[in-house]
Structures are given as structure tokens and as C-alpha cells.
LOTORFI-596446 format. One record per residue (C-alpha): residue number from 1; z, x, y. Coordinates in steps of 0.1 Angstrom, whole numbers, padded with zeros to 4 digits, always signed. Layout:
<atoms>
<atom><nr>NUM</nr><up>Z</up><east>X</east><north>Y</north></atom>
...
</atoms>
This chain:
<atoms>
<atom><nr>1</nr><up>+0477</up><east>+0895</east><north>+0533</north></atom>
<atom><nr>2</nr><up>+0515</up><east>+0896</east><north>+0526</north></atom>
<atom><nr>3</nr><up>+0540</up><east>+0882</east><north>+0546</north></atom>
<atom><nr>4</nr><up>+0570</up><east>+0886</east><north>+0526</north></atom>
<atom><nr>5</nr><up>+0583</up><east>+0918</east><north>+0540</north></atom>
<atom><nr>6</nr><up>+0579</up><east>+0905</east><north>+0572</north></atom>
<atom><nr>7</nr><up>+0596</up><east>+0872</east><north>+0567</north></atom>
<atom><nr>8</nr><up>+0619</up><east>+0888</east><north>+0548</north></atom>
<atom><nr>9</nr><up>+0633</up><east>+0907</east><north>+0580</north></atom>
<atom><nr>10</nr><up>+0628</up><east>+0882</east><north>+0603</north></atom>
<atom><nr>11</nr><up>+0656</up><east>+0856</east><north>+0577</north></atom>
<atom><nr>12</nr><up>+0677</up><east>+0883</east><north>+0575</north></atom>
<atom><nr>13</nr><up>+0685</up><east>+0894</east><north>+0606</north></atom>
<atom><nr>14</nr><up>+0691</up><east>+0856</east><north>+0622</north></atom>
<atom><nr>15</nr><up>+0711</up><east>+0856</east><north>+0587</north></atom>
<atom><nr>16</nr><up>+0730</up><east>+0886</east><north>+0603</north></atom>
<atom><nr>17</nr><up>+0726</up><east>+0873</east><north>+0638</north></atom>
<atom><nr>18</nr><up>+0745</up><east>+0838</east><north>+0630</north></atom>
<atom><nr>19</nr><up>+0775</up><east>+0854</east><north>+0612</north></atom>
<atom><nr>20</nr><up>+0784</up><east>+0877</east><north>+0639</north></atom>
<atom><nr>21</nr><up>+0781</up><east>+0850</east><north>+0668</north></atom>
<atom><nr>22</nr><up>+0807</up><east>+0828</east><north>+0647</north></atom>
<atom><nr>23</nr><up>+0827</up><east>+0860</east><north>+0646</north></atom>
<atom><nr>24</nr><up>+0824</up><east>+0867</east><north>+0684</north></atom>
<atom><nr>25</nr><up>+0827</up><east>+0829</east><north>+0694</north></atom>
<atom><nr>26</nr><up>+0861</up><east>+0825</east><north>+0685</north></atom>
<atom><nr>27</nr><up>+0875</up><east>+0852</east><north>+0706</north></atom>
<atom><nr>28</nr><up>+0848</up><east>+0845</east><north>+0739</north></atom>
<atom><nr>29</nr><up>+0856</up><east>+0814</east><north>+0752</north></atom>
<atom><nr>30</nr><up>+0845</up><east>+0814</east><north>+0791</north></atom>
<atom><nr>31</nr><up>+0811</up><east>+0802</east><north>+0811</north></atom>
<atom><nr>32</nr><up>+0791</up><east>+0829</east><north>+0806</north></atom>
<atom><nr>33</nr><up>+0796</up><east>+0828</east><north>+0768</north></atom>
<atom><nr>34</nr><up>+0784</up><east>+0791</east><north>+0770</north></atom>
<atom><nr>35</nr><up>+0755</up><east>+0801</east><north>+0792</north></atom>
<atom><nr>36</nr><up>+0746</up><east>+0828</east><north>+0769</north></atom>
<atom><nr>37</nr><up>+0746</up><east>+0803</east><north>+0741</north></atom>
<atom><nr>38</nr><up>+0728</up><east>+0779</east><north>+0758</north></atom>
<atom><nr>39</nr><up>+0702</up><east>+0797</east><north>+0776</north></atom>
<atom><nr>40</nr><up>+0697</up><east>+0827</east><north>+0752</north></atom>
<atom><nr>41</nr><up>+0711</up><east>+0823</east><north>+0717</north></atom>
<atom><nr>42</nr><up>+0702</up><east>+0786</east><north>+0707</north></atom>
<atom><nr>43</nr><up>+0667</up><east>+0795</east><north>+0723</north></atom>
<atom><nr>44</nr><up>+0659</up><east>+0823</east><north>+0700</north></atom>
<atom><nr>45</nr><up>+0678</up><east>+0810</east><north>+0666</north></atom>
<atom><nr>46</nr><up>+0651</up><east>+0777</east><north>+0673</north></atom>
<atom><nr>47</nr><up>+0624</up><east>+0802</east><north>+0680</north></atom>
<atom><nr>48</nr><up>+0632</up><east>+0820</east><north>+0648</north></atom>
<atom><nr>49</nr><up>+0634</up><east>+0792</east><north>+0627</north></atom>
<atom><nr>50</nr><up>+0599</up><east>+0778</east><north>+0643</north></atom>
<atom><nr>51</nr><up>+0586</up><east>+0813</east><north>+0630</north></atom>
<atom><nr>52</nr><up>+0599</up><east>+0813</east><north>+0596</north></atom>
<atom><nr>53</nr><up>+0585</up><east>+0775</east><north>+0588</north></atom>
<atom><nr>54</nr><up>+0549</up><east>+0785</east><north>+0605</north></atom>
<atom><nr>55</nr><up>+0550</up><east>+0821</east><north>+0583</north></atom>
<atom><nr>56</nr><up>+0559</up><east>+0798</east><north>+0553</north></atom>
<atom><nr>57</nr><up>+0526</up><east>+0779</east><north>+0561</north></atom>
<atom><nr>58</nr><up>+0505</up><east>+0806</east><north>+0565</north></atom>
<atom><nr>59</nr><up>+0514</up><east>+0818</east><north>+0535</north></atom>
<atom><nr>60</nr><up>+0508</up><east>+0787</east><north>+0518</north></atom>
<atom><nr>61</nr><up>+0475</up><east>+0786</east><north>+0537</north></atom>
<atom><nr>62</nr><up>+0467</up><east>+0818</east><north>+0527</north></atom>
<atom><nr>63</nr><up>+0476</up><east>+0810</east><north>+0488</north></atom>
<atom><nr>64</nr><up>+0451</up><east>+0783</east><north>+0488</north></atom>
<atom><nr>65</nr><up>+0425</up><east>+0804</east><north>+0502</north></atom>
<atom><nr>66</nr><up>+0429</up><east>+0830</east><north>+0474</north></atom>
<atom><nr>67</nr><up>+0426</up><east>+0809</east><north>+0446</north></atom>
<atom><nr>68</nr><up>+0393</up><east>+0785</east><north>+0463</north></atom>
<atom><nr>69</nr><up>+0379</up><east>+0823</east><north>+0463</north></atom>
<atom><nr>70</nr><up>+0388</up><east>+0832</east><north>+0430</north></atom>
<atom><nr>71</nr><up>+0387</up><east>+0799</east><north>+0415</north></atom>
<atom><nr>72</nr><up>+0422</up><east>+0794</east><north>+0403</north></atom>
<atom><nr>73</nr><up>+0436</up><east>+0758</east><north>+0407</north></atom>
<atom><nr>74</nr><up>+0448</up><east>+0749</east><north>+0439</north></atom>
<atom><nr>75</nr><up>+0485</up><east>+0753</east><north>+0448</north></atom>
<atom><nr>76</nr><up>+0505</up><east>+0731</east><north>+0466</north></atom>
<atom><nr>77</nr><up>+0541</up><east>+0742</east><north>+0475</north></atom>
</atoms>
């Protein structure tokens, strides 16, 4: 199993999402910008970090599995 492509999307686009919030932030200063940020943004950019770091481990995981089963040294990243 491969979870490249999948991670690979998943960095990009909060990549993508990050650099256009510091483009909008400068111009929308009021409440509901902060309640945005607060409630919706910061929620899924830690979400989508908690993803990435659990994908990384799974793939790790999933490393070490293959080689036990073919019999390759173990890999420790």
C-alpha cells in the first residue's frame, strides 16, 4: 500500500491553503475573520498536520512490515 499520492495532496493543498490565508488576512481584519480563524481555520490546519504525521507513521509501519515479510533489514526512519 502507497500513501504517497495521498499525502502528497493532502501537504499541498494546506501548502496552498496557508499562503492564501496570509494573503487574505492582511486585508480582513474584523470579528468574523478572527472567528473564522479560530473556530474553522486553526482547527483544520492542526487536523491536517495530525494526518500528515499519523500517514508518515503508517507508512513507516507499513515499511517495516514489508521487509519482516520479505526479509530485508529492518528500517527505522
Amino acid at each position: 500500500m502507497r500513501l504517497d499520492a495521498g499525502r502528497s495532496k493532502l501537504y499541498s493543498a494546506l501548502k496552498d491553503l496557508t499562503a492564501r490565508w496570509e494573503q487574505v488576512e492582511v486585508t480582513w481584519d474584523d470579528a468574523v475573520r478572527a472567528d473564522f480563524e479560530s473556530k474553522i481555520l486553526e482547527p483544520l490546519i492542526q487536523m491536517s498536520e495530525d494526518t500528515l504525521r499519523a500517514i508518515d507513521a503508517l507508512a513507516n509501519a507499513l515499511t517495516a512490515m514489508r521487509n519482516d515479510c520479505e526479509g530485508r533489514p529492518p528500517f527505522y526512519a
